[in-house]
VOPAGU-2260 file (C-alpha; in pm, 1 decimal, decimal comma):
REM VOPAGU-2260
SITE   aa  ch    i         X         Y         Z
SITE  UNK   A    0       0,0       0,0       0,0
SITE  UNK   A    1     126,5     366,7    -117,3
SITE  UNK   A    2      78,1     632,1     141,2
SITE  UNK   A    3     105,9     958,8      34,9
SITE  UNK   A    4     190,1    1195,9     362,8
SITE  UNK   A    5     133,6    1566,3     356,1
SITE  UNK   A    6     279,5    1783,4     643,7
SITE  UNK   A    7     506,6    2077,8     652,5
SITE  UNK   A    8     695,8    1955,3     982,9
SITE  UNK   A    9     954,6    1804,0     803,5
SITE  UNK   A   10    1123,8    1646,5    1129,4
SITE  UNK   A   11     788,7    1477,5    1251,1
SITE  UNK   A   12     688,0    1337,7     905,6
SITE  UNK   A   13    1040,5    1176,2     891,9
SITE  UNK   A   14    1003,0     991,1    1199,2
SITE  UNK   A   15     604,8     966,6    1095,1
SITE  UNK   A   16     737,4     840,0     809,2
SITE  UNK   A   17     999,7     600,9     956,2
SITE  UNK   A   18     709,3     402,6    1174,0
SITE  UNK   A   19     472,3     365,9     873,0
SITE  UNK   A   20     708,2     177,7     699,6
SITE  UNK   A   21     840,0      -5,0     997,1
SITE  UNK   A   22     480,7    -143,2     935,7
SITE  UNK   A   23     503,4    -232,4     551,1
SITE  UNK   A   24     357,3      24,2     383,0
SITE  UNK   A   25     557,6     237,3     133,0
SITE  UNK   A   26     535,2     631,0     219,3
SITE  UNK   A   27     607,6     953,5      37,0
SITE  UNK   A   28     579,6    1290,8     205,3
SITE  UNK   A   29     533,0    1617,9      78,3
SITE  UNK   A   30     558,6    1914,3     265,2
SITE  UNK   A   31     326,5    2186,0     117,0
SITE  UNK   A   32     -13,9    2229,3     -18,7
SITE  UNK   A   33     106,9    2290,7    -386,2
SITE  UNK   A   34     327,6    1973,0    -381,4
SITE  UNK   A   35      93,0    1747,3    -190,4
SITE  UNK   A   36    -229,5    1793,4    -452,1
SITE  UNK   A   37      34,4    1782,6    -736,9
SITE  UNK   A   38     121,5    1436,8    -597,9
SITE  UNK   A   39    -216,3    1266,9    -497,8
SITE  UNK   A   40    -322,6    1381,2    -798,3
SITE  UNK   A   41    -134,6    1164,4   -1010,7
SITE  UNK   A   42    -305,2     847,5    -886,7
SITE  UNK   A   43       9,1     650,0    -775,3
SITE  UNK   A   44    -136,6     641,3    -394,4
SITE  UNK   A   45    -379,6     456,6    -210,2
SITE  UNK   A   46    -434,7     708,0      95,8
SITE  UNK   A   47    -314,3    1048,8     184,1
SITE  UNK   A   48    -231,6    1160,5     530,4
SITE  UNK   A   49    -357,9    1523,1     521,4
SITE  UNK   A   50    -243,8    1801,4     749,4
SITE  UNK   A   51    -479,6    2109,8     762,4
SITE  UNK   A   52    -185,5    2371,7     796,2
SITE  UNK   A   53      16,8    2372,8     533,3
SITE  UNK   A   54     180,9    2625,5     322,3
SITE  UNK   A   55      80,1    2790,8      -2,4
SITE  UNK   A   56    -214,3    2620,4     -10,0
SITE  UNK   A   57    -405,7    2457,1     281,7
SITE  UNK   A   58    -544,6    2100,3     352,6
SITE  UNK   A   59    -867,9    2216,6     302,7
SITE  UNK   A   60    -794,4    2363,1     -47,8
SITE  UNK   A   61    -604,2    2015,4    -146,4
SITE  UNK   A   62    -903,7    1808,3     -24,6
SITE  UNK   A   63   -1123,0    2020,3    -181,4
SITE  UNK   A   64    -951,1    2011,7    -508,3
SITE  UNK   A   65    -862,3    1686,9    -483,8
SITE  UNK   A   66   -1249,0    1527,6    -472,9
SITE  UNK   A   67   -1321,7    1725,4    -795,6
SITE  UNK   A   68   -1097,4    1466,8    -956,0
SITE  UNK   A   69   -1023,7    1183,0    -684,8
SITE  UNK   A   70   -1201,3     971,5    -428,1
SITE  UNK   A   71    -876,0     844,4    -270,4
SITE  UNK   A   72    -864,3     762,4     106,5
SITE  UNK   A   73    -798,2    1076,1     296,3
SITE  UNK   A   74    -725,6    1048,1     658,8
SITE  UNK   A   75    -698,7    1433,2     834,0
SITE  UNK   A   76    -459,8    1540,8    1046,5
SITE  UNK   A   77    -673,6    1801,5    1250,0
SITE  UNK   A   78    -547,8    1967,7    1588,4
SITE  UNK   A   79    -664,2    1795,8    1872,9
SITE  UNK   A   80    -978,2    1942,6    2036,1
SITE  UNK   A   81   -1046,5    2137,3    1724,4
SITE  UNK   A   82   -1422,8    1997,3    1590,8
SITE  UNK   A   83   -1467,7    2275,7    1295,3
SITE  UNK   A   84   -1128,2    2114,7    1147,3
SITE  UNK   A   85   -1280,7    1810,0    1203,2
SITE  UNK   A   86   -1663,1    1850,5    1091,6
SITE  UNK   A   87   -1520,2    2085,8     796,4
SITE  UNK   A   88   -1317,3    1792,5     669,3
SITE  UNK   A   89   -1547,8    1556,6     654,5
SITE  UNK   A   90   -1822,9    1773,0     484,4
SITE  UNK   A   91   -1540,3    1826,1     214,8
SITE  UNK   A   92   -1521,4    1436,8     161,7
SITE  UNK   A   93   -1236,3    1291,8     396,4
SITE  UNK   A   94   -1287,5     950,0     513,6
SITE  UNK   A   95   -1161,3    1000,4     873,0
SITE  UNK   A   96    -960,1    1250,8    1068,9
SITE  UNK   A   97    -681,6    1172,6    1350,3
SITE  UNK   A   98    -635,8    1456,9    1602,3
SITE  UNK   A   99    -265,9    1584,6    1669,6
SITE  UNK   A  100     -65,5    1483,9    1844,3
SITE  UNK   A  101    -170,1    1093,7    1820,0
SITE  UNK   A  102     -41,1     741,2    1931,9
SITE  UNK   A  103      77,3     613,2    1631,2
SITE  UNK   A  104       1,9     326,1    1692,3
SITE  UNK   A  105    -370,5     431,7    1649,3
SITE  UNK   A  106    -287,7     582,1    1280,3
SITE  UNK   A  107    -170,9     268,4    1249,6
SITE  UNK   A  108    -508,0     136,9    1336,2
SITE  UNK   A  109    -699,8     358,9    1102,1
SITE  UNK   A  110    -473,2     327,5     843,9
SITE  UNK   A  111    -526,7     -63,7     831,6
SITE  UNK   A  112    -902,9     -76,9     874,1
SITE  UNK   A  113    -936,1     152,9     477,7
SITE  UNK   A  114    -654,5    -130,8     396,5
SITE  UNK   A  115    -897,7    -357,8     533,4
SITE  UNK   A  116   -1181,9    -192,8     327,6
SITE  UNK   A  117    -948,6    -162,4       2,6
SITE  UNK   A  118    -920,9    -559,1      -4,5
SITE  UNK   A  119   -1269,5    -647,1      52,1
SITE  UNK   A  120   -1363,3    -428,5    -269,0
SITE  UNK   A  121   -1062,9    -544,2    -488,1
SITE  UNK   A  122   -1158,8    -882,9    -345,0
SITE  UNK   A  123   -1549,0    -919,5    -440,8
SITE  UNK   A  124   -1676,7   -1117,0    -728,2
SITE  UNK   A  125   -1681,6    -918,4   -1074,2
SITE  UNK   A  126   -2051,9    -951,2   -1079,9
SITE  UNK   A  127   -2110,8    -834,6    -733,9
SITE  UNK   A  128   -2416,7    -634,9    -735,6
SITE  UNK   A  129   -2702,2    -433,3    -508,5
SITE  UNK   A  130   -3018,0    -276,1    -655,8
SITE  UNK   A  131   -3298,5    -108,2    -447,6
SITE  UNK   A  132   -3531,9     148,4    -521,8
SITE  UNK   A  133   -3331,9     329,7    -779,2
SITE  UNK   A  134   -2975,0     288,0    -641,5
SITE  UNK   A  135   -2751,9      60,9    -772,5
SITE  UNK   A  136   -2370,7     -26,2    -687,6
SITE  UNK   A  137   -2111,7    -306,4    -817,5
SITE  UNK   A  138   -1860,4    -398,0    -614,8
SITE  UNK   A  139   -1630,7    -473,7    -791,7
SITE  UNK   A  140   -1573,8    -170,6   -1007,4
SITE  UNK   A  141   -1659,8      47,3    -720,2
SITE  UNK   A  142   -1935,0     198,2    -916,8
SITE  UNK   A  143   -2256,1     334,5    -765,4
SITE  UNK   A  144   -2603,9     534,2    -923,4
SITE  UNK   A  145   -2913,0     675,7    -869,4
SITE  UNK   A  146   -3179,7     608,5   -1127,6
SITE  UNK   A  147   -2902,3     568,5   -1323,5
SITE  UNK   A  148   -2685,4     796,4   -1276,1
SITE  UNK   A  149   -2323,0     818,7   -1095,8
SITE  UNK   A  150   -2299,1     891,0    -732,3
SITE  UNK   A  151   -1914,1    1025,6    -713,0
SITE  UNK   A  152   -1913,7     846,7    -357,9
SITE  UNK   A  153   -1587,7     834,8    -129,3
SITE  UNK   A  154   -1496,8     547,3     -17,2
SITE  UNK   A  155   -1626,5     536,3     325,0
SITE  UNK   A  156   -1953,4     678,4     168,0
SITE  UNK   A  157   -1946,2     427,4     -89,6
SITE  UNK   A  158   -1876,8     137,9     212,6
SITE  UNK   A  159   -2184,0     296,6     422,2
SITE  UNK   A  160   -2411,5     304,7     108,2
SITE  UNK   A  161   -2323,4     -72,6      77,1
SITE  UNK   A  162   -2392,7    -148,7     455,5
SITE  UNK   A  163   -2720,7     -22,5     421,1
SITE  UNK   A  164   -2772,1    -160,6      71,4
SITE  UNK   A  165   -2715,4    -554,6     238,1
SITE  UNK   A  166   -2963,8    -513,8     466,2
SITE  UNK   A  167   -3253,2    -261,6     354,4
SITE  UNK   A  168   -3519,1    -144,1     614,4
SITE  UNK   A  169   -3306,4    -323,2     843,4
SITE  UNK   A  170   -3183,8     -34,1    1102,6
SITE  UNK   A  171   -2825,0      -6,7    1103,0
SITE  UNK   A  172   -2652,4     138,7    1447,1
SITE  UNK   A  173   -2377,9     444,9    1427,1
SITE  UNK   A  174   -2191,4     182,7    1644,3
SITE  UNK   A  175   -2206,9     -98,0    1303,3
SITE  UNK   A  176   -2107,7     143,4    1103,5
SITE  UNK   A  177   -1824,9     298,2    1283,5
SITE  UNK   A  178   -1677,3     -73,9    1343,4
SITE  UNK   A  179   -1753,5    -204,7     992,6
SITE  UNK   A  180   -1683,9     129,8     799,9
SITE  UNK   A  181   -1437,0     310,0     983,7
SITE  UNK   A  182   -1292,2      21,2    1148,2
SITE  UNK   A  183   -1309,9     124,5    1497,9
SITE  UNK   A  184   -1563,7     208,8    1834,4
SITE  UNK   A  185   -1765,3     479,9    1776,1
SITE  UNK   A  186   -1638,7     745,4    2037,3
SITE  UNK   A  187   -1905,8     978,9    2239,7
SITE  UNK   A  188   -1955,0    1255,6    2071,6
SITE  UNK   A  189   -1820,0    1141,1    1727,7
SITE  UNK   A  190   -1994,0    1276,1    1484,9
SITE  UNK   A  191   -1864,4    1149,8    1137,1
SITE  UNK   A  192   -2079,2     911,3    1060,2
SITE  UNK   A  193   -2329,1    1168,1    1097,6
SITE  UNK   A  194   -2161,6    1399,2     849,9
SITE  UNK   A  195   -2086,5    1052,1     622,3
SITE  UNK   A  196   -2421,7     985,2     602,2
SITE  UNK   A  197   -2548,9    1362,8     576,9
SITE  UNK   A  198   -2275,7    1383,8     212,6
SITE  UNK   A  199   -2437,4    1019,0     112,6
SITE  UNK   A  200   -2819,3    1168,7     128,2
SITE  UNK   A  201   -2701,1    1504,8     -43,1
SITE  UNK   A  202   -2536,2    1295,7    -314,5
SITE  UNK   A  203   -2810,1    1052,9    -363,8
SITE  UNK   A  204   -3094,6    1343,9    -373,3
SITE  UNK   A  205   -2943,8    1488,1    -661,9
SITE  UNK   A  206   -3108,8    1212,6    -863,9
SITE  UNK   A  207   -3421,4    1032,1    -656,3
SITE  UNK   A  208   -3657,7    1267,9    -501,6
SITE  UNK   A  209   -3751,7    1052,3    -237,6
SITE  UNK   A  210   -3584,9     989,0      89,0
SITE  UNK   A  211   -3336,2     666,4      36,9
SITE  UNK   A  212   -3143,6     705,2     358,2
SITE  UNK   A  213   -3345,5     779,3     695,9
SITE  UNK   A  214   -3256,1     859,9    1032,9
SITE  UNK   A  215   -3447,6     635,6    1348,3
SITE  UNK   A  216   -3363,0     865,1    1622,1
SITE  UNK   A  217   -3173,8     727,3    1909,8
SITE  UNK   A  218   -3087,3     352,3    1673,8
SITE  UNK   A  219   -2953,9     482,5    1357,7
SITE  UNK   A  220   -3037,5     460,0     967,4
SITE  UNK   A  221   -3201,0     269,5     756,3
SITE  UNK   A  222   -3268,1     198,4     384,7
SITE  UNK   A  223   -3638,6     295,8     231,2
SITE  UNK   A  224   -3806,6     269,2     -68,1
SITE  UNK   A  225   -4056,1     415,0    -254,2
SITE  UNK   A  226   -4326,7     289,1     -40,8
SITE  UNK   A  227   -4194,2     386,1     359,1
């Protein structure tokens, strides 16, 4: 797996850099905005470690740019305690965030469970397929519409959007998806499956007028059709 890291503090993402790789995984760093996009851009990488600050252009800006033309794994690297980093991040498409400073051994963690997710895509039979009420996804190719049309889904949005697909009007807990998704306990007070789930139902309105993914207070979502 090619991680791609982005931070400007060259002395931490050396040693950042060091313990990734202790771990097999192959990293590159970059250490500005400009550089960073220019890099995850060009499709070589399988996740980028994002920093928010960053000079010439922040981690915003590259995340922002970067879904226009990329649904690669993003992981944030916010500043602990800092939610609007966080929440802001995730509304721009990153699949998870990591507060500084960290245990690495927890990036470690996170970094692993998108592996995880990676596999069981690349892994599923060609012909894999879910259809209900006007959405549609293949696993294989990764591909998902609405009334035939494309949903450009991230990958954890895409991995939620399958969750619910396996199991329609079934109610699905925050606390599944966290451990099946995001590969990890939900934490009080976590709110990005909320905002996951909130980018999935703005995604999938743009095609189907009716509401596909509903929220049962206090248990979680669930999967509707036309008729609910």
């Amino acid at each position: 797996m090619r991680i791609l890291l982005v931070d400007d503090d060259i002395e931490l993402a050396n040693m950042l850099s060091d313990y990734i790789q202790s771990q097999d995984f192959e990293v590159h760093c970059a250490h500005d905005g400009e550089q960073g996009l220019e890099q995850a851009l060009n499709g070589q990488f399988d996740l980028v470690l994002l920093d928010v600050m960053l000079p010439k252009i922040d981690g915003f800006e590259v995340l922002k740019q970067l879904r226009t033309h990329s649904v690669v794994p993003v992981i944030m690297l916010t500043a602990k305690g800092d939610d609007f980093d966080r929440i802001f991040g995730l509304e721009l498409g990153a699949d998870d965030y990591i507060p500084k400073p960290f245990n690495h051994r927890e990036l470690i963690a996170r970094i692993k469970a998108i592996t995880r997710r990676i596999e069981h895509i690349n892994n599923s039979q060609p012909r894999a397929e879910l259809d209900f009420s006007g959405l549609c996804i293949q696993m294989h190719s990764r591909c998902a519409t609405a009334n035939g049309q494309p949903l450009h889904l991230t990958g954890t949005e895409f991995a939620i959007l399958h969750l619910l697909m396996s199991e329609p009007g079934a109610i699905i807990s925050k606390e599944q998806i966290s451990e099946q998704v995001l590969g990890r306990r939900l934490a009080p007070f976590d709110r990005s499956i909320d905002m996951h789930v909130s980018n999935l139902r703005k995604k999938v309105s743009e095609h189907i007028e009716q509401e596909r993914v509903r929220t049962v207070r206090g248990a979680g979502y669930v999967l509707v059709g036309d008729s609910h």
